[in-house]
C-alpha positions as CSV (number, residue, x, y, z in Angstrom):
1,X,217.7,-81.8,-26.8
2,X,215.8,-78.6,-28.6
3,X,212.3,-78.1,-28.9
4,X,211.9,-79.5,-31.9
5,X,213.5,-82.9,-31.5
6,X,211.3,-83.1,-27.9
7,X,208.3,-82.5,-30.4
8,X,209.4,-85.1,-32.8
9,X,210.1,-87.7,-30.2
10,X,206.3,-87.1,-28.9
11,X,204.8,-86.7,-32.2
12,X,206.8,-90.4,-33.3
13,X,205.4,-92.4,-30.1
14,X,201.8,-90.9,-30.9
15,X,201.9,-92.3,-34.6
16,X,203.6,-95.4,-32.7
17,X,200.4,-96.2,-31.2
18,X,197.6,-94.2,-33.5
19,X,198.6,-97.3,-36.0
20,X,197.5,-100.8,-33.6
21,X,194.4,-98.4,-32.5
22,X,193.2,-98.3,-35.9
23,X,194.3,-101.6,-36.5
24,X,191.7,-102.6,-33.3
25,X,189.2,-100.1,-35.0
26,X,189.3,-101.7,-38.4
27,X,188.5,-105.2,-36.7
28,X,185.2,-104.0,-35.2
29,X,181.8,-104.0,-36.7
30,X,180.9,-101.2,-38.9
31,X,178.8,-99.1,-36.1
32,X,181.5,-99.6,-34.3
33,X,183.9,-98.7,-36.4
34,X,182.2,-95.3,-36.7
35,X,181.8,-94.5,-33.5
36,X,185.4,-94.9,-32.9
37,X,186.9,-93.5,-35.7
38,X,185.4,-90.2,-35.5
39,X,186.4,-90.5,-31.2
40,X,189.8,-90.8,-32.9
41,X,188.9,-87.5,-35.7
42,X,188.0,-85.4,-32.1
43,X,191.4,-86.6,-30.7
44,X,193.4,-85.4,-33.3
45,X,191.3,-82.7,-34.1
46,X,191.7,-81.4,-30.8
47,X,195.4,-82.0,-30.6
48,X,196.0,-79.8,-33.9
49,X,194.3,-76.9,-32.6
50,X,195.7,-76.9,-29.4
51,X,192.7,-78.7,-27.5
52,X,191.6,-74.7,-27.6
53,X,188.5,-75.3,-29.0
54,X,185.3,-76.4,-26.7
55,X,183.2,-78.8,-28.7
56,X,179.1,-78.8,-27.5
57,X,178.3,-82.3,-28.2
């Protein structure tokens, strides 16, 4: 298997379980709905850019 088909494979089981975690986030109460969408924002975020970017927060 190439590089790229290793990198489909893993980018296919993350979308496999981003969906049922925003399922679970969608059933929550608004606040905490919030909260965990943007934890889920900083995930991806940081998985886009290479998790080379230190956040301050």
């Amino acid at each position: 298997m190439d590089g790229q088909q290793t990198e489909g494979a893993a980018t296919a089981g993350a979308d496999d379980a981003l969906v049922p975690r925003l399922n679970l986030i969608e059933d929550q109460p608004l606040a905490s709905r919030a909260e965990a969408y943007a934890q889920v924002h900083d995930e991806l975020r940081d998985e886009l850019e290479g998790g080379d970017v230190q956040r301050h927060g």
